[in-house]
C-alpha positions as CSV (number, residue, x, y, z in Angstrom):
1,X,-120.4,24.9,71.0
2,X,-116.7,23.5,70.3
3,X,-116.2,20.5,68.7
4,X,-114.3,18.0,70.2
5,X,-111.1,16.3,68.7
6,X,-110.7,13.7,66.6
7,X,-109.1,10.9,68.4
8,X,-106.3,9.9,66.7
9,X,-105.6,6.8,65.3
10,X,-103.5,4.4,66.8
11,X,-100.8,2.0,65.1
12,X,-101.3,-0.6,67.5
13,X,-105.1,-0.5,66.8
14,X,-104.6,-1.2,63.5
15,X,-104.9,-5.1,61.8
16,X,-101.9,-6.3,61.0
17,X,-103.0,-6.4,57.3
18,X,-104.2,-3.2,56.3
19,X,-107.0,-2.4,53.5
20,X,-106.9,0.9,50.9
21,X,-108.8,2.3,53.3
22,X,-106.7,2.0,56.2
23,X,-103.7,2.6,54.7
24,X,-105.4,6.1,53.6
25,X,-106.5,6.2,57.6
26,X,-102.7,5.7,58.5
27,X,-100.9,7.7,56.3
28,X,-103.6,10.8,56.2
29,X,-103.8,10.5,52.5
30,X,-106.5,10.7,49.4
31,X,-107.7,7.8,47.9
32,X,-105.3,8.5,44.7
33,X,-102.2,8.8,46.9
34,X,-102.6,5.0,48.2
35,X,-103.0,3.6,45.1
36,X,-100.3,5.6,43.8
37,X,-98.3,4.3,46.6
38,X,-99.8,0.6,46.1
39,X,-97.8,1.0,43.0
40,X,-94.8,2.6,43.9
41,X,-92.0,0.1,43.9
42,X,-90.6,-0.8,46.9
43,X,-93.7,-0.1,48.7
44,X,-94.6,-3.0,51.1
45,X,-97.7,-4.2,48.8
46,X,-99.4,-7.6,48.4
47,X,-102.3,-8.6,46.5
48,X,-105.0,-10.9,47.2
49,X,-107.1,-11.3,44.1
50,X,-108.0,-7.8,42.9
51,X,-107.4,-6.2,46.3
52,X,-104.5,-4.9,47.9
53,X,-103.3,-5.4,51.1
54,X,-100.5,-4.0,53.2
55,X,-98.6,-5.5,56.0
56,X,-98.3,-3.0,58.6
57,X,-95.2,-3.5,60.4
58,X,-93.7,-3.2,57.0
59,X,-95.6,0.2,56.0
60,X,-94.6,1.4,59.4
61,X,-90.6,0.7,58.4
62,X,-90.8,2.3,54.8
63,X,-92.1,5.3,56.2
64,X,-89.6,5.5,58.7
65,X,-87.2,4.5,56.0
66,X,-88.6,7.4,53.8
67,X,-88.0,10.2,56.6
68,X,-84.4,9.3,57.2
69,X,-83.8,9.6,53.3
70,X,-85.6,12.3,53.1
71,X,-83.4,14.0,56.0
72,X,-80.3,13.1,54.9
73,X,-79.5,16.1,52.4
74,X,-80.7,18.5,55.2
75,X,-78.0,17.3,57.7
76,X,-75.3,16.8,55.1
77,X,-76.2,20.7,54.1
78,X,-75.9,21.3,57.9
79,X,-72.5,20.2,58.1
């Protein structure tokens, strides 16, 4: 019998504070990564006691942020 899809998840589905969890949900990555990234600075973190917390208009931005840095040496190369 075929398994169905996952349904993906949606941004606008998500609280506007996002958990480890989430995050991990969002950016399709391990447990380590997110903390890793939770430490990385620059990365849109806050903390509330022990736990962190992420705003998620301002994940959404860094990782937009992070492509177009990341594409930038391709199309210099390309010209």
């Amino acid at each position: 019998m075929p398994t169905k899809p996952k349904q993906g998840l949606k941004f606008e589905d998500l609280p506007d504070f996002l958990t480890i969890k989430e995050l991990q949900q969002y950016l399709r990555c391990g447990e380590t990564r997110a903390y890793e990234l939770a430490n990385t600075k620059g990365f849109p973190t806050m903390r509330h006691g022990s736990r962190f917390i992420f705003p998620k208009d301002k994940v959404k931005a860094w990782v937009e942020r992070e492509v177009e840095l990341r594409m930038l040496p391709k199309r210099l190369k390309a010209l």
